[in-house]
Structures are given as structure tokens and as C-alpha cells.
C-alpha positions as CSV (number, residue, x, y, z in Angstrom):
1,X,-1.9,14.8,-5.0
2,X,-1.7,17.1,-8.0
3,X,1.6,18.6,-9.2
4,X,1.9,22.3,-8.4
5,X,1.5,24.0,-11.3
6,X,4.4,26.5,-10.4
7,X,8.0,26.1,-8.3
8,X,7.6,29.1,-7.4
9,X,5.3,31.9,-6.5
10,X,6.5,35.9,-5.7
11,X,4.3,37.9,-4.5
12,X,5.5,41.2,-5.1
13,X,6.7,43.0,-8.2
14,X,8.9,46.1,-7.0
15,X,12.7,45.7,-8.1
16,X,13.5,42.9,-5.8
17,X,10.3,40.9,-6.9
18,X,11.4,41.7,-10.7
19,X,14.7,40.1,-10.6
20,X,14.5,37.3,-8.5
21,X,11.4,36.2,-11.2
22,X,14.0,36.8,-14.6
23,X,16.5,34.7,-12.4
24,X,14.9,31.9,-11.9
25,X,12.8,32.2,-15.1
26,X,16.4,32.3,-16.8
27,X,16.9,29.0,-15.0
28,X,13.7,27.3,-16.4
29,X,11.6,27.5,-13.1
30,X,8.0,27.7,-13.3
31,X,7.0,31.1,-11.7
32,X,4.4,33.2,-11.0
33,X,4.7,36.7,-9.9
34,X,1.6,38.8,-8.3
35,X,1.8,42.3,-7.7
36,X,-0.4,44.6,-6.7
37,X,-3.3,45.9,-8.9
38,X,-1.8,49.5,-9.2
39,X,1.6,48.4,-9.5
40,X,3.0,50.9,-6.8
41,X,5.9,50.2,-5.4
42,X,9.2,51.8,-3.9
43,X,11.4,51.0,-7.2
44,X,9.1,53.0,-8.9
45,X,9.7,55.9,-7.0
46,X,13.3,55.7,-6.1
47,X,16.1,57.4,-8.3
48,X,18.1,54.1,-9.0
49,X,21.3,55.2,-7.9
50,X,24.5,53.2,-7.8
51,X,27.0,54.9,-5.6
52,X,29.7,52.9,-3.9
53,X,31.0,55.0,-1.5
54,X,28.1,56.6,0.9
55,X,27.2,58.7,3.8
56,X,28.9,61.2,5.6
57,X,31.5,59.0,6.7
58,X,32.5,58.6,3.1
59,X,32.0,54.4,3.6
60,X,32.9,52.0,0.9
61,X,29.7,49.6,0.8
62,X,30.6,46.0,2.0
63,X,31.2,43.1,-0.7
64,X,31.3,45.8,-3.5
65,X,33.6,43.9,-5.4
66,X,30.2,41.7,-5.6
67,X,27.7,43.8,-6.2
68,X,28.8,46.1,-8.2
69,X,30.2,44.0,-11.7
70,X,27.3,42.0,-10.7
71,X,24.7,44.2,-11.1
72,X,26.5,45.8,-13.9
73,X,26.6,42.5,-16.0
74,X,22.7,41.9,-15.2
75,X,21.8,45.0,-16.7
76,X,23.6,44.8,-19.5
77,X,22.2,41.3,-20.2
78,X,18.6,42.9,-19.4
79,X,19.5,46.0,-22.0
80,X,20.4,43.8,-24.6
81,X,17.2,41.4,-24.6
82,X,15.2,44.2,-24.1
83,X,17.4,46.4,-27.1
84,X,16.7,49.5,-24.5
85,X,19.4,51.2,-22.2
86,X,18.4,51.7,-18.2
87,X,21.3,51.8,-16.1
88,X,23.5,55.6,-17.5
89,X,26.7,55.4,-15.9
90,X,27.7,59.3,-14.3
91,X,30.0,60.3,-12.4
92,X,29.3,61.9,-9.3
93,X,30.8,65.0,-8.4
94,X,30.7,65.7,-4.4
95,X,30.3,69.1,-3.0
96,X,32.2,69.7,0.5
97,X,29.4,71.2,2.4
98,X,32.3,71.9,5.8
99,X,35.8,72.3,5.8
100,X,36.0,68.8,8.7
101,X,35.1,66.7,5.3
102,X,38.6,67.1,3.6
103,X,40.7,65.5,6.1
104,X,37.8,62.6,5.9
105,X,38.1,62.8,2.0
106,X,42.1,62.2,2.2
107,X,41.9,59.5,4.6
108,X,39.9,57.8,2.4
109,X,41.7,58.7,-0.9
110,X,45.1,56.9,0.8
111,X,43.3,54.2,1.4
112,X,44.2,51.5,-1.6
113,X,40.6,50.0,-1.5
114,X,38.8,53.2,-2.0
115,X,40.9,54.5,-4.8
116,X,39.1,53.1,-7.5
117,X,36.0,54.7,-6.7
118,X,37.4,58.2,-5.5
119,X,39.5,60.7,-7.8
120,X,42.5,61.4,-6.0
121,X,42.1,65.4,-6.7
122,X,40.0,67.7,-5.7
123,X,37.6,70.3,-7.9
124,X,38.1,73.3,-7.3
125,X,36.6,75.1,-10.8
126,X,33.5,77.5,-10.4
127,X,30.6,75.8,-12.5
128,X,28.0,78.9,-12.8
129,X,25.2,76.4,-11.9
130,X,26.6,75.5,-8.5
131,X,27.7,77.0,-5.3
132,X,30.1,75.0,-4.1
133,X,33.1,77.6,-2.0
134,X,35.0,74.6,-0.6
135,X,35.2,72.7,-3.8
136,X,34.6,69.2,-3.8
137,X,36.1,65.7,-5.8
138,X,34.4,63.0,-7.8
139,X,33.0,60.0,-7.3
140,X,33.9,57.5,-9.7
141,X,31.9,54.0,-11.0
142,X,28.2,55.5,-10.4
143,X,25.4,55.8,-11.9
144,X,21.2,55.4,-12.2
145,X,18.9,52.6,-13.0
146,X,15.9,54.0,-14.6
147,X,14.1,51.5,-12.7
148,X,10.0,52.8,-14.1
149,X,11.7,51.5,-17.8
150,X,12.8,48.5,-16.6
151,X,10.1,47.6,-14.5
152,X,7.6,48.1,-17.5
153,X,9.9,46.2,-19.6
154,X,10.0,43.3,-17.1
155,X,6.0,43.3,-16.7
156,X,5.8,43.5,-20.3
157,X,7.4,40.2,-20.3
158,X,6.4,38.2,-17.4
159,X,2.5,39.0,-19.3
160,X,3.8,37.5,-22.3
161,X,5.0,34.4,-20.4
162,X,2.4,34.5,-18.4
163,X,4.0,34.5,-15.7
164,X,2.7,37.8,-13.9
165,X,-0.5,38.5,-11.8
166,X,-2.1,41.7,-11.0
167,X,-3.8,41.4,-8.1
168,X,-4.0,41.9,-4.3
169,X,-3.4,39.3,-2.1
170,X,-4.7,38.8,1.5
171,X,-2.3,37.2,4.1
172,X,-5.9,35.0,5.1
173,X,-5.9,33.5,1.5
174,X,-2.7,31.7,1.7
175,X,-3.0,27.9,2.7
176,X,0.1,26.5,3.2
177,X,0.7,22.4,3.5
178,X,3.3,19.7,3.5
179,X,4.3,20.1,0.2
180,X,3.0,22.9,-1.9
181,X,1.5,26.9,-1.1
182,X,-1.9,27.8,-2.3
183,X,-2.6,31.3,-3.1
184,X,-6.2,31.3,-3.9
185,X,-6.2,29.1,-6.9
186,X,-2.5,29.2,-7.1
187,X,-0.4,26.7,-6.1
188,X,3.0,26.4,-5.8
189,X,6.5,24.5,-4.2
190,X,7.3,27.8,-2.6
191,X,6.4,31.6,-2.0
192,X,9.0,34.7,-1.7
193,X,7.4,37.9,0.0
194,X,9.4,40.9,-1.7
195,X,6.7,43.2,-0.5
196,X,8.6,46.3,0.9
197,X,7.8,47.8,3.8
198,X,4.9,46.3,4.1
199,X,6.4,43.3,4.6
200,X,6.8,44.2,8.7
201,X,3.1,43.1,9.0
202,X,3.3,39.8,7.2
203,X,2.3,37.3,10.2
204,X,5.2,34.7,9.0
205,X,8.0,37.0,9.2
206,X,7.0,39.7,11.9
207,X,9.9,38.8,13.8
208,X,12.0,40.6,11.6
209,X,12.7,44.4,12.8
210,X,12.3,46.5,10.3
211,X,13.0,50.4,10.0
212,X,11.1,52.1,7.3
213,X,11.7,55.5,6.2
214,X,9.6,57.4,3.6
215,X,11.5,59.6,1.3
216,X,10.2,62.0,-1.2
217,X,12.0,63.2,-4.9
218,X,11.0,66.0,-7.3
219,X,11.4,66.1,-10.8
220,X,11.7,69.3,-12.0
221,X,12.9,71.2,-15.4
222,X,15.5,73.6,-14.6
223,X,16.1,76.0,-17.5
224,X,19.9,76.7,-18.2
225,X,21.6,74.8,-15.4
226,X,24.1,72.8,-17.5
227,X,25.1,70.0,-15.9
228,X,25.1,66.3,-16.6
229,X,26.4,64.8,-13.6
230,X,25.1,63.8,-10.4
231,X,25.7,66.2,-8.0
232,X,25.9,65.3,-4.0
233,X,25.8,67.9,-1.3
234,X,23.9,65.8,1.2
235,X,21.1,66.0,-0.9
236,X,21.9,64.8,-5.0
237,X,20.7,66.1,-7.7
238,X,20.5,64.0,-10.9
239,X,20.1,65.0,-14.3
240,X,17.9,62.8,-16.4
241,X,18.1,64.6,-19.9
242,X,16.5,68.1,-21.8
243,X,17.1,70.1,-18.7
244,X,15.5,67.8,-16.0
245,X,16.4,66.6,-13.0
246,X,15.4,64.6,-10.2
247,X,16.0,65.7,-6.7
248,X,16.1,64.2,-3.3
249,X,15.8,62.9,-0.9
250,X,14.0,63.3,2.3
251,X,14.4,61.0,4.9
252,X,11.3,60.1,7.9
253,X,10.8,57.3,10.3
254,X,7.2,58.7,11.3
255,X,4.1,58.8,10.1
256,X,4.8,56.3,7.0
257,X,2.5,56.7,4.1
258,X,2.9,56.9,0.1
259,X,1.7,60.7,-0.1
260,X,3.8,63.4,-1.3
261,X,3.6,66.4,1.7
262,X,4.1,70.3,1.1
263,X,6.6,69.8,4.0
264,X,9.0,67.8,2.5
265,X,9.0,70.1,-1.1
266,X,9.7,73.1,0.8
267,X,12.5,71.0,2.7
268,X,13.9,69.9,-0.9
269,X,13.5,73.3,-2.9
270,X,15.3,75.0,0.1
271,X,17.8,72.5,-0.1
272,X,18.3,72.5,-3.7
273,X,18.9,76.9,-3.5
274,X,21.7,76.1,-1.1
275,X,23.3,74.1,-4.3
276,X,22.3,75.5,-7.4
277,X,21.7,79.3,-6.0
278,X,18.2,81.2,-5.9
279,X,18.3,83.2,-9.1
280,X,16.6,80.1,-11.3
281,X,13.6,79.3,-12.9
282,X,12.4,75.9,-11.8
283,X,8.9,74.4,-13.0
284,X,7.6,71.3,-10.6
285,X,7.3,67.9,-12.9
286,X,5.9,65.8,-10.8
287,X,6.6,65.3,-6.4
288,X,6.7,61.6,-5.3
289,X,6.7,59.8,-2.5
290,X,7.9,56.1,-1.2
291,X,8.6,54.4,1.8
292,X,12.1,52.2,1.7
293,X,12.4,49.0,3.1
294,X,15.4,49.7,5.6
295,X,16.0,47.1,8.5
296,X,17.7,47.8,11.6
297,X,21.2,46.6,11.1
298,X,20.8,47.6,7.2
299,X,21.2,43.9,5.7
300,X,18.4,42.4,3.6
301,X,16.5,39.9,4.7
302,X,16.8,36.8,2.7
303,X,15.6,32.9,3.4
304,X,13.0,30.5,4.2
305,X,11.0,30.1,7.2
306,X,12.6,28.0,10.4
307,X,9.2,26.2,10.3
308,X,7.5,26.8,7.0
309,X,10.4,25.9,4.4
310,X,7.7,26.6,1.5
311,X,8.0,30.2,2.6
312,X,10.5,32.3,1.7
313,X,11.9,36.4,2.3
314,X,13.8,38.2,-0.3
315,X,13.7,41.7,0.8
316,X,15.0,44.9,3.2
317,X,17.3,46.4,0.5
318,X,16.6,49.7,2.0
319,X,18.4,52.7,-0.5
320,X,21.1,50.4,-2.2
321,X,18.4,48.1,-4.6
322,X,19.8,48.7,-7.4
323,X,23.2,48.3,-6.3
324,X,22.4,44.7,-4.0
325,X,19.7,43.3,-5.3
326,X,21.2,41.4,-8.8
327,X,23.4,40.3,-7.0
328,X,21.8,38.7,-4.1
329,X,19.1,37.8,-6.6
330,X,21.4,35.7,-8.3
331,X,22.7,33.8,-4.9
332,X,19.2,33.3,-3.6
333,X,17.8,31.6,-6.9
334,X,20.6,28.9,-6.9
335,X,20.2,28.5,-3.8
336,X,16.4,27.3,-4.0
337,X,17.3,25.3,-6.9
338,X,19.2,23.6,-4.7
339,X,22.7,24.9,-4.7
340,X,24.8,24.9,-2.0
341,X,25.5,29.0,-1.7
342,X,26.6,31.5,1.3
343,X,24.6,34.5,2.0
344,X,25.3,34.5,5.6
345,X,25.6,38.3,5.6
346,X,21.6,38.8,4.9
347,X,20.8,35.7,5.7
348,X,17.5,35.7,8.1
349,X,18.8,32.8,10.2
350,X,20.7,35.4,12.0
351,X,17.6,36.5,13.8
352,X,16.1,32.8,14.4
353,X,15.5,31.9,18.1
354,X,13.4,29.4,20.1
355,X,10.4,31.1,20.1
356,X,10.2,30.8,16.6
């Protein structure tokens, strides 16, 4: 039988497509990633953000220590091959929105594992842009991956390697055998699904749960505001440069589709009064909408099929992408060179049983 002409084959080209491909290209694998024909994808729409304490809860993320200097080194290996800047480091400045948040905030501030990422005071000064009575404190090591310029960048290069694929793929028109995948002419050692949500009706891996939710974001231009960090009252609002921000997010587990609604932009311009006040002039850039991977016990799901070890998962990053995926990225492309690495945490093995 012929060799394949590829190790590996990814078939979707969202963040967590993107970076598993420059991974294992880095390592001298043979790949070939295929994306959709439009190029749409979840990454595109989300606002990057890398923020390691979350939720109202104020919870430190697990394995930080990981993810965060790994995905910081990643980009900053990506910005200087590329000579272009996409992750901005900003603070984060935290609006209490009742007074039962500040015992929760000093809890957490005594706690030696969260002091890194939490100023010890609070802010109690009266920025004319917000309304914020019960003051708030910053978040420290956060930031935003401008993930539409490094997407671009990334396509730009997989093209040029020719390594890259725009087109759709039917589930019917992958033959899989002993030893190598065939995607219509394509054929490959291995295929990784990194297709989003959608990835809940791939027939291989439908035993996954998944838990989509759609979110929506505005960009709008918001003359005279002021304020270059990323403000969180529930909702965040991030400034992006020349008096525009991005604002979100909405959050629904029904009725999933990729189509901004007028519900949701009333939801978020209502929102957005209760922060920045009502006696602005706001002009609507652009309203979009994306549906997030989440999974029900909010782990990725990474690995290869109990059965069909030329198949493979890297997905279900839900909100944190930019955050997780380098570094699991990194772990998951040694590990199908052959490297002996622990990802039990996401690993799918955790949902294998004997039906499978």
C-alpha cells in the first residue's frame, strides 16, 4: 500500500484547529488542515480573553500555573515569526455589582494562591465613564488575543505551506482503514475533529455530552469614554483602540444558531447603561454571534477513539480557548508523536465504557 501523503489531517481551522496544526508543523509533521469554505468559526467571534480568576465565585482556573506562561510564550513565539502583536496584556478592573461580593473578594485576596492575580486593595476612585457606587479591585495577568489577526496570519501560512484546505467535508466521505484515513482524496495516519460545536453530531464521537451555548458581542465606538482597561461587571467591556470597544456577552443553551438577534442587543445595550451610564453616544460597529463549545463538566475533550485509533478529538474549550488551548495543544502533539504525556484532566477516556 501507498504511503499516506500526510501524518496527520485536522479538520477544522477555529483556534483549536490553528494551533494544534503550527504545533505539530513546528515538529516536522506532515499536515493538512481543512476548514470550512467561509471560514466561520467561534474564534472568530469570541473576544480572546485571558482572565485567570472567573465567575461569580471569583475561581482561580485549574492548572493555571500551566496554561497561563504557556500560552503566553506561544504567542509571543507566534508575534515574533509573524513581526505582528495579538495578545495586549490589560488589566482588568472588577466592578462590585452587590455589597455580598466583598467578603467573597477578601477571602480570596488571603488566599496565597490567588494573590498573584488579584490586587490586594480595593478602587474606590469615581472614573466619569463608569458607575461603579460600591467600588471594585483589579484583576491582575489578563488580557485579549486578537484571535481574527492571528487566525488570518496562521491561514496565510498554512496556504503557503500548503498545508491548508478550504472546503467542507461530509462525515459520509471519510473512509477510514487499518492503517491510514481517507478524506476524499486525502489520506492520512490520523484525523483530529476540532470542529466546535458542531462536533456533538460527529457519528464517532456522539458519546460525548456536550453543552453549547451561543453568545453574542457588539463592537461599538463610544465617543469620550476614556478607558483602556477591561472592565467586568458581569458583563466586560473591552476596549480595542480609537474609542472602540467590544461588549459582551450573552449567554443561551436554546435555540443554537450563528445569527445575531435584536434580543440579545437590547439585553447587551441595557446592560452596558447599567455600567457606563445613559447620557452617551454609542454608534453600532458590527453585532456578532457564535456558539461555544462548552461540555458538561467544562473540560475539553481530547484523544483518540477506543476503537478507531486513527481518529482523534481536540476540542470543548468552551470560553477559556485562548487561555487552554496552547497549552493543551502542546501536550496533545507530543503525545501523537509518540510521547509518553498526561492529560488525564481532558482526557476523553474518562467517558469510555463498554458500549463503546
Amino acid at each position: 500500500m501507498n504511503e499516506p501523503a500526510y501524518d496527520t489531517l485536522i479538520i477544522g481551522q477555529g483556534l483549536a484547529g490553528s494551533l494544534l496544526a503550527w504545533q505539530l508543523l513546528e515538529q516536522g509533521q506532515r499536515v493538512m488542515l481543512i476548514s470550512r469554505e467561509d471560514r466561520q468559526c467561534a474564534s472568530r467571534m469570541a473576544a480572546g480573553l485571558v482572565n485567570p480568576v472567573t465567575g461569580k465565585r471569583l475561581v482561580l482556573s485549574a492548572q493555571i500555573e500551566q496554561y497561563l506562561p504557556t500560552a503566553l510564550s506561544l504567542y509571543q513565539q507566534l508575534e515574533q515569526h509573524f513581526s505582528q502583536r495579538f495578545y495586549h496584556q490589560k488589566s482588568m478592573l472588577r466592578l462590585f455589582r452587590s455589597t455580598d461580593e466583598i467578603p467573597l473578594w477578601q477571602k480570596r485576596v488571603a488566599d496565597p494562591d490567588y494573590q498573584p492575580y488579584l490586587e490586594t486593595t480595593t478602587r474606590q476612585e469615581h472614573n466619569p465613564g463608569l458607575q461603579m457606587p460600591l467600588g471594585g479591585f483589579r484583576q491582575l495577568q489578563t488580557g485579549y488575543l486578537d484571535t481574527v489577526a492571528l487566525l488570518d496570519r496562521l491561514d496565510e501560512y498554512f496556504m503557503q505551506h500548503r498545508a491548508c484546505l478550504h472546503k467542507t467535508v461530509h462525515y459520509k466521505d471519510i473512509l477510514i482503514n487499518s492503517d491510514a484515513v481517507h478524506v476524499g482524496a486525502l489520506q492520512a495516519r490520523r484525523l483530529i475533529f476540532c470542529e466546535g460545536y458542531q462536533g456533538s453530531n460527529n457519528p464517532w464521537f456522539d458519546w460525548l455530552p456536550y453543552k453549547p451555548a451561543k453568545g453574542e458581542i457588539l463592537t461599538l465606538k463610544i465617543d469620550q469614554l476614556d478607558i483602556d482597561e477591561i472592565i467586568n461587571a458581569g458583563k466586560w467591556l473591552l476596549p480595542i483602540g480609537d474609542n472602540v470597544y467590544r461588549f459582551g456577552a450573552t449567554y443561551e443553551w436554546q435555540g443554537l444558531d450563528e445569527q445575531a438577534s435584536v434580543t440579545a442587543k437590547q439585553e447587551l445595550l441595557q446592560a452596558l447603561t447599567q455600567i457606563i451610564g445613559e447620557n452617551r453616544t454609542i454608534k453600532l460597529v458590527r453585532h456578532q454571534a457564535g456558539v461555544r463549545p462548552c461540555t458538561m463538566d467544562t473540560r475539553p475533550y481530547i484523544g483518540l477513539h477506543p476503537q478507531h485509533p486513527q481518529l482523534g478529538i481536540f476540542n470543548g474549550f468552551g470560553s477559556k480557548g485562548s487561555l487552554m488551548i496552547p497549552y493543551y495543544a502542546k501536550q496533545f502533539s507530543k503525545f501523537l508523536q509518540g510521547d509518553q504525556i498526561d492529560f488525564t484532566e481532558a482526557d476523553i477516556k474518562r467517558y469510555w465504557n463498554n458500549d463503546l
